[in-house]
C-alpha positions in Angstrom: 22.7 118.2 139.5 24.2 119.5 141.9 25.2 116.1 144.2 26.7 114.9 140.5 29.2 118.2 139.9 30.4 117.5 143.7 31.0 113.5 143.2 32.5 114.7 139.9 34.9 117.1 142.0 35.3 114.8 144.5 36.8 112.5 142.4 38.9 114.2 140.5 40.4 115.7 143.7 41.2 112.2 144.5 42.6 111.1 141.3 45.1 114.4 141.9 45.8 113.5 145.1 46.9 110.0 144.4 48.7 110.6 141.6 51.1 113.4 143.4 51.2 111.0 146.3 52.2 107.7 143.4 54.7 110.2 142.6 56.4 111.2 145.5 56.5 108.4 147.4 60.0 107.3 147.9 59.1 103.5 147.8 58.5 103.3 144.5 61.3 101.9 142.9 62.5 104.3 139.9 63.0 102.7 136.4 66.8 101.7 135.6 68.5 101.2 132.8 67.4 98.1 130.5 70.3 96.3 128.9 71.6 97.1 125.6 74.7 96.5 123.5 76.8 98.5 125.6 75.9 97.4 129.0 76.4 93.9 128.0 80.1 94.9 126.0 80.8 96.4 129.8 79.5 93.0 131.4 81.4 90.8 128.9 84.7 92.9 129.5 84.4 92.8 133.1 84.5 89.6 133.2 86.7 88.5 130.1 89.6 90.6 132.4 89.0 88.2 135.5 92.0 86.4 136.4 90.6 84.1 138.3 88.0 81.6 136.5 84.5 80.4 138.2 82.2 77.2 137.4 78.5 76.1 136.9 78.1 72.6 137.4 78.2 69.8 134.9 74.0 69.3 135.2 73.7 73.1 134.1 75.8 73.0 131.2 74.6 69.9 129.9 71.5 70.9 129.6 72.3 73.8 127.6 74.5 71.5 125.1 77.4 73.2 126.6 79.2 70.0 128.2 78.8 66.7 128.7 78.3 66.8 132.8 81.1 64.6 133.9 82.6 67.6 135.6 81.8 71.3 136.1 82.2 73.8 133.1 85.2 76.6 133.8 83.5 80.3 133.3 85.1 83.6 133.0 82.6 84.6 136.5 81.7 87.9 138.1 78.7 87.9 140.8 76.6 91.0 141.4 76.5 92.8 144.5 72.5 93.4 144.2 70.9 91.6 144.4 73.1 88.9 146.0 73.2 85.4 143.9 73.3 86.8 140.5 75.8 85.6 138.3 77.3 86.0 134.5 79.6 83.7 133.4 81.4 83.8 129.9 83.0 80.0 128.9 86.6 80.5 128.9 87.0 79.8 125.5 86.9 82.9 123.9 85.3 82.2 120.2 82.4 81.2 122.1 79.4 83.3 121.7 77.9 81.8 125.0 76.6 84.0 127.9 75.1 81.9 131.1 73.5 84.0 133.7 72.3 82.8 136.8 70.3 83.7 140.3 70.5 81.5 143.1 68.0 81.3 145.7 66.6 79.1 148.3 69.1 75.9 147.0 67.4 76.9 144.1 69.6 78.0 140.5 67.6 79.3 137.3 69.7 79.4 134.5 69.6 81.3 131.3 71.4 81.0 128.2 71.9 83.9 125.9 74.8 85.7 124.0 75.8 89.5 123.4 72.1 90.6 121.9 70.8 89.6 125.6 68.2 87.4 123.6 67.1 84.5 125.7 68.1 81.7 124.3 67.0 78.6 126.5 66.0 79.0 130.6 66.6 76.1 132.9 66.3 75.1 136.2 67.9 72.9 138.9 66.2 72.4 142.1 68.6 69.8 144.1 67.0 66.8 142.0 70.4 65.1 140.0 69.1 66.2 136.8 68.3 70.0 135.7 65.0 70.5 133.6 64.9 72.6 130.9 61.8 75.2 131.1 60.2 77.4 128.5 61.1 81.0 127.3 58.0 82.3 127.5 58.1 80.8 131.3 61.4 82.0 131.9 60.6 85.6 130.1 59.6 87.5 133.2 62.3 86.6 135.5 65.0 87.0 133.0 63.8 90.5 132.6 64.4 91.2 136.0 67.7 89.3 136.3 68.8 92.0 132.9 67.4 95.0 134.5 69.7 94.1 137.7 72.8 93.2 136.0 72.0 96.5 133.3 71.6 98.9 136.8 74.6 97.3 138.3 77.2 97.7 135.2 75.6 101.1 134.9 76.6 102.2 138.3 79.8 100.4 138.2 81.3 99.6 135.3 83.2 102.3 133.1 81.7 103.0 129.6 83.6 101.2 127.0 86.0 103.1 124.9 85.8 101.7 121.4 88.1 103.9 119.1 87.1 104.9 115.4 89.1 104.0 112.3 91.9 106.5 111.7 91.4 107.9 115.3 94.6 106.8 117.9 
């Protein structure tokens, strides 16, 4: 009986002492913001104010339906800072409800489609082959997550709160 009430506080102590340590350690990334309606109005702002207008090239945009891939596709485009390769691009045309958001890697461009509600929409990829290839959501899912999560900690940290003003209020 006795062995069993020390393994029992011997593990215990060690389930304590794990946990402060989990908790303390400054390795550990801490959660940031997820994106919502008004990170993304911050994001879409941002970028509908830049003068200067980007591109994603015709074999992205054609496979999205967005073009027809004889020539790039003009985007309202602001990059991210962190991580480095990140993209959001808004078409210039403003009725359009389109969002593109990329991360480039390794010569390597994943591509997702989505609009304001941050709902992915369609995911592609081009790897240097002449032709990009559409892949799945639920394969896409998990990096696009990550790719949010960046862009919704960025435009947190950086990007003013939008200032929407109520009816009757000036």
């Amino acid at each position: 009986m006795k062995t069993t009430s020390k393994l029992i506080i011997f593990i215990f102590t060690f389930l304590a002492l794990t946990a402060s340590a989990y908790a303390e350690s400054p390795n550990i990334p801490k959660a940031g913001p997820m994106m919502n309606k008004e990170l993304m109005a911050r994001m879409i702002k941002f970028a509908r104010e830049q003068k200067d207008n980007g591109a994603v090239t015709g074999k992205i945009c054609a496979i999205f339906n967005l073009c027809d891939g004889s020539k790039d596709m003009p985007l309202k485009l602001i990059q991210s800072e962190h991580p480095e390769g990140t993209f959001f691009g808004l078409p210039v045309d403003e009725s359009s409800r389109d969002i593109l958001i990329m991360r480039k890697h390794d010569g390597i461009v994943e591509a997702y489609l989505t609009d304001k509600s941050g709902k992915l929409r369609a995911a592609a990829v081009a790897d240097g082959k002449p032709v990009a290839h559409l892949i799945t959501n639920e394969k896409a899912a998990e990096k696009y997550e990550a790719v949010l999560r960046d862009l919704a900690r960025e435009a947190a940290e950086d990007l003013p709160p939008s200032v929407i003003t109520a009816p009757g209020n000036k």
